[in-house]
N, C-alpha and C positions, 0 to 999 in steps of 0.2 A: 622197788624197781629191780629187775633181775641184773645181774651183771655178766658183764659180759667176759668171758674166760681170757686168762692172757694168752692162750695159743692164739683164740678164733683171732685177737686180738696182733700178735704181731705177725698171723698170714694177711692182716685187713692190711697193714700195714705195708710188706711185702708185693702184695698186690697191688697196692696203688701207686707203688716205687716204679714197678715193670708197666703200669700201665700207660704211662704218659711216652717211657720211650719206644712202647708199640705202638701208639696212637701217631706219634711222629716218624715211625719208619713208613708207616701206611702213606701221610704225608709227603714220603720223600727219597720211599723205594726208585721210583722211578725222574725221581727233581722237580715234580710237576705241580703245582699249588692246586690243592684237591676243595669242593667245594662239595664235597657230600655228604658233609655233617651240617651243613647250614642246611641244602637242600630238604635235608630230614628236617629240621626243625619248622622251615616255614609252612602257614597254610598250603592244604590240598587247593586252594582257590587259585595260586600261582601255574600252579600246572592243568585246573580243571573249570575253573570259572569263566561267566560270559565275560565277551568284552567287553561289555558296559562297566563289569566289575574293575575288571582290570583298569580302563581307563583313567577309575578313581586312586589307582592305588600309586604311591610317591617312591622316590629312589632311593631304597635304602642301604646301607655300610654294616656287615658282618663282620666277625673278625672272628677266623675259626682257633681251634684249641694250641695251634704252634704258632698265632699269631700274625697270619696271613689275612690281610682283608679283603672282601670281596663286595662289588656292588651288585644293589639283585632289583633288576629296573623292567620297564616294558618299553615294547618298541611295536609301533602299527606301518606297514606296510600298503601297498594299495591294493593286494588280495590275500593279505598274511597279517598276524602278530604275532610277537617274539614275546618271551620270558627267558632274560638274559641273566646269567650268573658270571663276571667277571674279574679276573682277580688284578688286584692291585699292580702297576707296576710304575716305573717313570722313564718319560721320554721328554726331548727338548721343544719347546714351546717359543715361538716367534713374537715376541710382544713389544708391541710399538706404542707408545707414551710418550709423554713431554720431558722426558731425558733421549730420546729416540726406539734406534730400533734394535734390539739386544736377545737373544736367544739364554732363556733358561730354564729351571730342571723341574718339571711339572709330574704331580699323581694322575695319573690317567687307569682308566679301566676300558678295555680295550679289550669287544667281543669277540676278537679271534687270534690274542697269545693264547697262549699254552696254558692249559687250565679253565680256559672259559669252555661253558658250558650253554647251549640255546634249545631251548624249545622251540619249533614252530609250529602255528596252528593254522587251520583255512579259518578266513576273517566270516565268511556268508555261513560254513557250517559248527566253527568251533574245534572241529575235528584236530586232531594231530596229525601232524604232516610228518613231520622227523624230528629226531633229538641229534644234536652235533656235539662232539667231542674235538676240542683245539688240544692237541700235546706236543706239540713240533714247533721249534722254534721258525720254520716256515710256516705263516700262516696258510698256505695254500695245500697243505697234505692236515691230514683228518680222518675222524672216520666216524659216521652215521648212522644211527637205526631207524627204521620206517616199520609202523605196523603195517600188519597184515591182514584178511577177513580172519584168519584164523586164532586169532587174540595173541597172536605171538610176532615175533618182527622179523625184520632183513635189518642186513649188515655189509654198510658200503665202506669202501676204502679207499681216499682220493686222494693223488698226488699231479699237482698241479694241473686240474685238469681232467685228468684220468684217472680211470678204473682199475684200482690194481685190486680189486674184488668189488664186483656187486652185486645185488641180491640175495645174499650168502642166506639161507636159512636157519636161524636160530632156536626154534625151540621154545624162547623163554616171552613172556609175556612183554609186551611193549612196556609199559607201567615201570619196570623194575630197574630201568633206567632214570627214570625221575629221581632216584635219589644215589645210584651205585660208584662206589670210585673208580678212580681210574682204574686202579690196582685189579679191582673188581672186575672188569668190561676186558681186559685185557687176559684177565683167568677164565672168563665166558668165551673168548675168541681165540684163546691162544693157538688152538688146534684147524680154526676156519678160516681165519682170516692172516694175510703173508706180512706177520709184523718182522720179519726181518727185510724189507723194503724200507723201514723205516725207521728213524734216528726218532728216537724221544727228545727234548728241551733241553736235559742234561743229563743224556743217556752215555755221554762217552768215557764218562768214569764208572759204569755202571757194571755190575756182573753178569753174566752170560745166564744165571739161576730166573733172569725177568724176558730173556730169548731174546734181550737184544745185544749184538755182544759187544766185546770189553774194547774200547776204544781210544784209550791210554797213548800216545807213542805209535799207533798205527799207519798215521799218515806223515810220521817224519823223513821219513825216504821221499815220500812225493815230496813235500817241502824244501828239502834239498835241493831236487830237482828243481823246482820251479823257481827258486830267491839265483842257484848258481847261471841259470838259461835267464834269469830277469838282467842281473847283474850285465851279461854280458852282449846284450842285444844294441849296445852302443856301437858292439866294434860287426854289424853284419849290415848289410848294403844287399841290397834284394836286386837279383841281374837275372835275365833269361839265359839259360840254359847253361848253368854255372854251379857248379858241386866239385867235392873234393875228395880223391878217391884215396884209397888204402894205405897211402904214403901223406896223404896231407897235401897233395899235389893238387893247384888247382886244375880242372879238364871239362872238357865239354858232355853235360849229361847226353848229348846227342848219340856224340861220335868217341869219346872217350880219349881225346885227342888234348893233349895238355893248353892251355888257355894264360895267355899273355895278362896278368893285372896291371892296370894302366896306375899310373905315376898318382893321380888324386885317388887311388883305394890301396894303396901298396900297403898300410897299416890296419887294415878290414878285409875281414871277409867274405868274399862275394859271393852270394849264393840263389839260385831260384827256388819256387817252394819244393820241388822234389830234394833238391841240396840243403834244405833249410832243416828238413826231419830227419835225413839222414843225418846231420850236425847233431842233432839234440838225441838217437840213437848210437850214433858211435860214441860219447862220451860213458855209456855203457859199456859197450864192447872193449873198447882200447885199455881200459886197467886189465880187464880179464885176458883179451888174446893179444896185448900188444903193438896193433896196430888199429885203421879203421876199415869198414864194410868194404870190398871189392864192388866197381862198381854192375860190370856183366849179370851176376847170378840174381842183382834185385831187379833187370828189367827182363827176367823168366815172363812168360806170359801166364795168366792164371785163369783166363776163361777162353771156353773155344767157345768160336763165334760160327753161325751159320754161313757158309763164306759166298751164299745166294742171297741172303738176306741184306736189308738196306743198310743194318748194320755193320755187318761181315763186307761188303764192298766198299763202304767208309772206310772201314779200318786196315781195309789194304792198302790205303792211299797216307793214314793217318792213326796213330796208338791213342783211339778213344779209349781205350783203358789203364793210360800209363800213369795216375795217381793210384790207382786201384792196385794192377800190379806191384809197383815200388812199396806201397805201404805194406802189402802183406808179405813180399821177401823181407823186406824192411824187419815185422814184426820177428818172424820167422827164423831170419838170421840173427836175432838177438837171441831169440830161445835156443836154437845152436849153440850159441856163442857158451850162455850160462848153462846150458846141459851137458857142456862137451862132447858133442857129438850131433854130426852133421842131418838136419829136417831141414826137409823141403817142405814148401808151404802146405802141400796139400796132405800131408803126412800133423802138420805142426795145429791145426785147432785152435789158430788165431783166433777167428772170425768173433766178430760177437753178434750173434743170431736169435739171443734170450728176445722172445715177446711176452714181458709181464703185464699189460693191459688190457682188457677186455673191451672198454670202449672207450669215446672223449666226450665231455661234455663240450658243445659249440651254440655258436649264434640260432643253428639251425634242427638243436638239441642234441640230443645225446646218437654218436653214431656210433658206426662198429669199427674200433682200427685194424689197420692194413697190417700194422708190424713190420719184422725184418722180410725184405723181399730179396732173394738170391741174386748175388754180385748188381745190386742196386743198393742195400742197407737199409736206411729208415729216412720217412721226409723229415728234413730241417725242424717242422713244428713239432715234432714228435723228441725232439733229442733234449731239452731239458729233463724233462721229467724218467728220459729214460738214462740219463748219466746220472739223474738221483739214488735211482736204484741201484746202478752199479756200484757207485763209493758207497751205499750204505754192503750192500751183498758181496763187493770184490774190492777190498779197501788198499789194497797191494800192486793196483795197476792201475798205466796210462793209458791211455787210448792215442794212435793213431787214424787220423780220419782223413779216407779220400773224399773228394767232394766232389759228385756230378751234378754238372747245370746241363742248362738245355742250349744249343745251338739250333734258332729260328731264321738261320740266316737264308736255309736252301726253302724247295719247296717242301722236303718233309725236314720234322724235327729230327737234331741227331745228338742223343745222349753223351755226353763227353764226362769223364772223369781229367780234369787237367791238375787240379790243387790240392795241395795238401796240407793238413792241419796238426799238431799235435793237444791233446786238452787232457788237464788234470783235475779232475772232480775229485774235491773230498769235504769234510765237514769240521767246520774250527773246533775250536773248542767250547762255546756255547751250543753248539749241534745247530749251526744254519748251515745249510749246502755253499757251496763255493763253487767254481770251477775256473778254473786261467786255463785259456785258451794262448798258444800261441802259432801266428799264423802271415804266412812270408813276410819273417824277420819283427813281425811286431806283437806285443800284448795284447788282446781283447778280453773284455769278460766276454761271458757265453752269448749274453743276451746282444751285445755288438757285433760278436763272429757271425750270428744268425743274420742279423738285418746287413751287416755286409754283404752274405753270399744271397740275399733272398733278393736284392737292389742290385746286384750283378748279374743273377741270371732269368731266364725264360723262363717261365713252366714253374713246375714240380721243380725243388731242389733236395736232392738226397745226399745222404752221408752216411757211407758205411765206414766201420768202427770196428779197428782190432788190436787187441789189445799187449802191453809192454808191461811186463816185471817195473816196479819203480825198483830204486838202489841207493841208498847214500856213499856209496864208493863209485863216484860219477866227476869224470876229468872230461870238460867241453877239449876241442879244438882252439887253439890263440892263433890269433893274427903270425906272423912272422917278424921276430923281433920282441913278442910278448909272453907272458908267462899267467893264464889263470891261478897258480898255485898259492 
């Protein structure tokens, strides 16, 4: 028997030393439980067999090379089947028995966390439909290849909804996804597909070297902000036409004429929603310049109106743009504020006007979105997915939103901006999206603010959005006689 040399012998060694913590970074570059070492080992029949076959085959338990398990199961649909790859994880389980009814910590495999992996096929041809990739602790963002006549595929990118890429042309053979990791699909796309829209499963400890970037400590200025504006939402009382100008004085957002607080608020803050964001923006300002916003220069006007038009003669009589204006002085004079030096709105590039989706998938299929429309913003259905994008793309800022509903009271519709919102989107530290919404004088998550304003008003409901520096050197206004400190 020949022997084997002691060099060839301690690089074999050397070798297998490095090679389990490569096989584990592949694993875990990105946090994501990779299932493409199993995928290679099973029968071609999982991803190319008739149904008949499939039918017979049972559910089976992987357990790749760092330890991660995965189930690899079928699923029939009424004009589809699935070949599922899904990884291990545990969630709380409802179970009722003769001691009652008690909640506990069950293994579930679960075809859309982060890591699973789907094939789907048409059930009448066999064919392949698309392969899904789950990487997002949101199950609802993904991203998709579909072949093509020409043996190679497209490449979609979906966040909650919508298309923030689709069709994309790929080049590489459909096929090569049957087995590729994530690691893999993400170096095939890196240059086609807009992965900085998107937060990976536990990308926010990650290096900017995987183009997603470093998310560490990023969002603790928004956090501030939000836990000090939660803390203190005891001491504000929601009143028409009530805000507090440069002194802390209360006065009429009207008339700017000082305002009597009645004996049951004299330890609370009264405020309408125009006065409400101002509140939560001068705790900005006031460390830096000293005092709080003036109230004049935020009801500057920001759009000229047709003054023939049905609108333009409404608005003689009535400020259908007065949450619109306020918010974008609002923004504006905050950027002043921290620029040292005085912009006017229309100078200042508040606005947020980014349209990153191509289209929405709907009850009624797949249509083309509208996007940002000028001094209207974006509809209501459109703003989750698109405040996802921004805390993943602008992790440093709130948003300000004025909100127009519809007034159906006359013979014609009349577009009104009356309210205003503040919301902070950003993403925990597991990498789910968040967003606190706070909105005259009260907390809502996103998905309450929407159904709020969409049960309030007529029509179409829009919300334009612009955006605020967060800060952890952030002093609210107190009551009289109190002290946030």
């Amino acid at each position: 028997m020949r022997m084997v040399s002691k060099k060839f012998f301690l690089f074999f060694c050397a070798a297998s030393f490095f090679a389990v913590p490569l096989l584990f970074a592949e694993y875990n570059s990105f946090g994501i439980p990779d299932s493409s070492e199993i995928r290679k080992k099973i029968g071609r029949e999982w991803f190319e067999g008739p149904l008949s076959a499939l039918r017979s085959f049972g559910t089976e338990v992987y357990e790749n090379s760092v330890g991660i398990e995965f189930e690899l199961r079928f699923e029939e649909q009424d004009d589809a089947f699935l070949a599922i790859v899904a990884p291990a994880s545990y969630g709380m389980v409802d179970i009722h028995d003769s001691r009652g009814s008690r909640l506990v910590s069950e293994k579930i495999f679960s075809a859309d966390s982060a890591g699973s992996w789907i094939l789907v096929r048409d059930k009448k041809s066999g064919t392949p439909i698309l392969i899904r990739y789950y990487f997002a602790k949101d199950s609802e963002v993904y991203v998709q290849f579909r072949p093509n006549k020409k043996k190679s595929c497209f490449a979609d990118m979906i966040i909650f909804d919508s298309y923030a890429a689709r069709a994309v042309p790929l080049g590489i053979p459909f096929e090569k996804f049957y087995t590729a990791s994530f690691a893999e699909i993400h170096e095939l796309t890196k240059r086609t597909l807009p992965w900085n829209y998107v937060v990976a499963a536990k990308s926010l400890s990650q290096s900017e070297s995987q183009n997603f970037k470093t998310y560490d400590g990023i969002y603790d200025d928004a956090l501030v902000m939000i836990q000090s504006i939660r803390e203190n939402l005891g001491d504000i009382v929601y009143l028409d036409d009530a805000m507090y100008d440069e002194r802390g004085e209360p006065v009429s957002l009207e008339t700017g004429r000082p305002r009597i607080i009645s004996e049951e608020n004299k330890d609370r803050l009264t405020l309408c929603s125009q006065g409400f964001v101002k509140w939560i923006v001068d705790g900005i300002v006031e460390p830096l310049a000293g005092s709080y916003l003036r109230r004049e220069p935020l009801l500057a006007e920001t759009v000229k109106l047709q003054p023939t038009g049905y609108q333009g003669i409404k608005a003689a009589s009535y400020n259908i743009n007065s949450a619109l204006d306020w918010t974008r002085n609002l923004a504006a004079a905050a950027l002043s504020v921290v620029a040292k030096k005085n912009i006017l709105y229309k100078d200042s590039g508040v606005d947020v006007t980014v349209e990153p989706f191509a289209a929405r998938i709907t009850e009624k299929g797949v249509l083309n979105t509208a996007g940002y429309i000028k001094n209207a913003g974006y509809r209501i259905t459109y703003l989750k997915q698109l405040l996802y994008v921004l805390a993943a793309t602008n992790p440093d800022y709130f948003y300000l939103a004025a909100i127009r509903q519809t007034d159906a009271s006359g013979k014609i519709d009349t577009r009104v901006f009356n309210e205003c919102a503040a919301i902070f989107p950003y993403f925990d530290v597991t990498g789910s999206f968040r967003a606190v919404v706070f909105y005259d004088g009260i907390e809502y998550t996103l998905d309450e603010f929407c159904d709020a304003c969409l049960a309030s008003g007529a029509g179409d409901v829009f919300v334009h959005l612009v955006r605020v520096r967060t800060t952890a050197k952030y002093y609210l206004q107190a009551p009289r006689g109190k002290n946030y400190d």
